[in-house]
C-alpha positions, 0 to 999 in steps of 0.5 A: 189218556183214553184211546178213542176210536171209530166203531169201523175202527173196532170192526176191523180190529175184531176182524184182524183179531178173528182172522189171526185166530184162524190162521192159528189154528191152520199153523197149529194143524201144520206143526202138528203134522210136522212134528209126526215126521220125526226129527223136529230138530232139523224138520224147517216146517216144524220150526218154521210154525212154531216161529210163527205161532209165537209171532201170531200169539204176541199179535192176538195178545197185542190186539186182544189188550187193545180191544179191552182198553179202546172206547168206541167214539159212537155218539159223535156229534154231527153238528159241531162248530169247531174240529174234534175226532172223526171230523174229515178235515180239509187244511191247505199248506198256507206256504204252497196252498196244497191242499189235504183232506184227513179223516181224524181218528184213533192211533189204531186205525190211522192210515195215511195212504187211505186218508185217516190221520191219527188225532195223536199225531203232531198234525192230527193234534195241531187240529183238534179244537180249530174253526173253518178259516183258523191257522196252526203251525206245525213242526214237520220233519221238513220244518215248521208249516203253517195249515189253514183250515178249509172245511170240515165236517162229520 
C-alpha cells in the first residue's frame, strides 16, 4: 500500500526531521559538558541527555524511514467528480444533521483538531470514491452512523 501524502505534509515532515537533528546536536553539546564533571554514574545530566538522544535517535530513524517510502500526491486533479486524497470534504450525521468538514490526507499528517482527517482511517476510507449527495456508514466507537455527503472540493 503506498503511503500518500501532501507536499505541505512532506514539508513538515522535513522541517520535524531538521529540527530534531538540531535539537540533537544541543543534547549531544550538553552531555559532552556533563560527562567533563566526572562521575557519569550519579551525574542526572548526563543521564538525562544520553536518554534523550536515544528518544531523539528512535525519532529521526522513525522520520528519516518515512520520508524514503512516502509518495508526495503533487498531481492531484482539481476537477473530479467523485472523493479521493486531498478532497476537503464536507459530510453531515444523517441522524443529528451535524455537519463536518475534513481535508483528506495521509496518515502522516492527519490532525483532527486542525481538520485533516487521515483517508486510512474507517471514516476517512468510508469516503473515498463517493459523490455529492451519496451515503455511507460507518462503524464508530459510539455505533454505526450514517454520513451524507454535502460538498466537496480541492
Amino acid at each position: 500500500m503506498m503511503n500518500y501524502i501532501t507536499p505541505e505534509g512532506f514539508e513538515a515532515l522535513n522541517k520535524e526531521l531538521e529540527d530534531l537533528w538540531k535539537e540533537r546536536g544541543r543534547v549531544v553539546d550538553a552531555v559532552s559538558e556533563a560527562a567533563a564533571m566526572g562521575d557519569r554514574s550519579e551525574n542526572a545530566e548526563y543521564i538525562y541527555g544520553k536518554k534523550r538522544l536515544r528518544e531523539l535517535d528512535s525519532k529521526i530513524r522513525f522520520i528519516s524511514k518515512r520520508i524514503n517510502t512516502v509518495k508526495i500526491a503533487d498531481n492531484i486533479v482539481k476537477d473530479k467528480d467523485e472523493i479521493l486524497f486531498g478532497a476537503v470534504v464536507t459530510f453531515k450525521d444523517k441522524a443529528t444533521n451535524h455537519q463536518l468538514t475534513f481535508h483528506l490526507v495521509g496518515s502522516d499528517e492527519a490532525d483532527i483538531k486542525n481538520g485533516k482527517l487521515s483517508i486510512d482511517s474507517p471514516i476517512g476510507s468510508a469516503l473515498v470514491n463517493l459523490k455529492k449527495g451519496d451515503e455511507t456508514d460507518v462503524m464508530t466507537p459510539g455505533g454505526k452512523k450514517t454520513y451524507v455527503i454535502v460538498d466537496f472540493h480541492y
